[in-house]
C-alpha positions in Angstrom: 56.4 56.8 -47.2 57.3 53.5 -45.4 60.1 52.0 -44.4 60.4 48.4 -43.2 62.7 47.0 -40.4 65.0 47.8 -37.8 67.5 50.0 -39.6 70.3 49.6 -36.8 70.1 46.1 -37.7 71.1 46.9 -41.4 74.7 46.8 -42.6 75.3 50.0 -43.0 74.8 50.4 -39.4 77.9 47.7 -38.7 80.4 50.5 -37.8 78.3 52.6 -35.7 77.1 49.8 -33.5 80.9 48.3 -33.5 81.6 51.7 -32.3 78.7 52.6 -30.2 78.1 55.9 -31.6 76.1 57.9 -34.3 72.8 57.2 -33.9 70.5 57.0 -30.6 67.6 54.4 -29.6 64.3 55.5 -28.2 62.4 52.2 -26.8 62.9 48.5 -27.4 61.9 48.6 -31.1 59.5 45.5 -31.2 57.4 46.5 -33.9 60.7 46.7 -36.3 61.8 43.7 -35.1 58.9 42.0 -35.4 58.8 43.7 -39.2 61.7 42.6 -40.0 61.2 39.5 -38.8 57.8 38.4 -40.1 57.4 40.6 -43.7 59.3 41.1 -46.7 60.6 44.1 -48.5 59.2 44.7 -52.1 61.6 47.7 -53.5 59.4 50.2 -55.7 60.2 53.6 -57.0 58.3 56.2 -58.5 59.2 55.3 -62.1 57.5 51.9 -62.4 54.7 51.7 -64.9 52.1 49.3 -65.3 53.9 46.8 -66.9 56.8 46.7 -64.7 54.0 46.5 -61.9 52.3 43.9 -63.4 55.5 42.0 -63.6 56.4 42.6 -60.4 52.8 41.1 -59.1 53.5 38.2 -61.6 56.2 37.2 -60.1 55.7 37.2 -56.6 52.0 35.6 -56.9 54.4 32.7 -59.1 57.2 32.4 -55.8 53.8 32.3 -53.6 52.2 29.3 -55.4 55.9 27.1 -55.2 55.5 27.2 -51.7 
């Protein structure tokens, strides 16, 4: 499984880094940074078929081509 990003910077994070507590940080985090900053999040889950796939594919090769 994969996650994207750098989760403290998420919203639901807003109170614990207000607060300075809950969670601890091991490093700088560049490489979720840098994923957050340079990628984007396609939400899946396990009950997709085919044609919601296809869709899916559809649609972002469509947003890809306006650009």
């Amino acid at each position: 499984m994969l996650f994207a990003g750098n989760l403290i910077k998420h919203p639901c994070f807003d109170e614990m880094r207000a607060e300075d507590k809950g969670y601890r940080v091991v490093g700088d985090l560049t490489n979720t940074d840098r994923i957050m900053r340079d990628t984007f999040w396609v939400g899946v889950y396990p009950g997709m078929n085919d044609e919601m796939i296809d869709y899916m594919a559809k649609t972002i090769r469509e947003a890809l081509d306006e650009q």
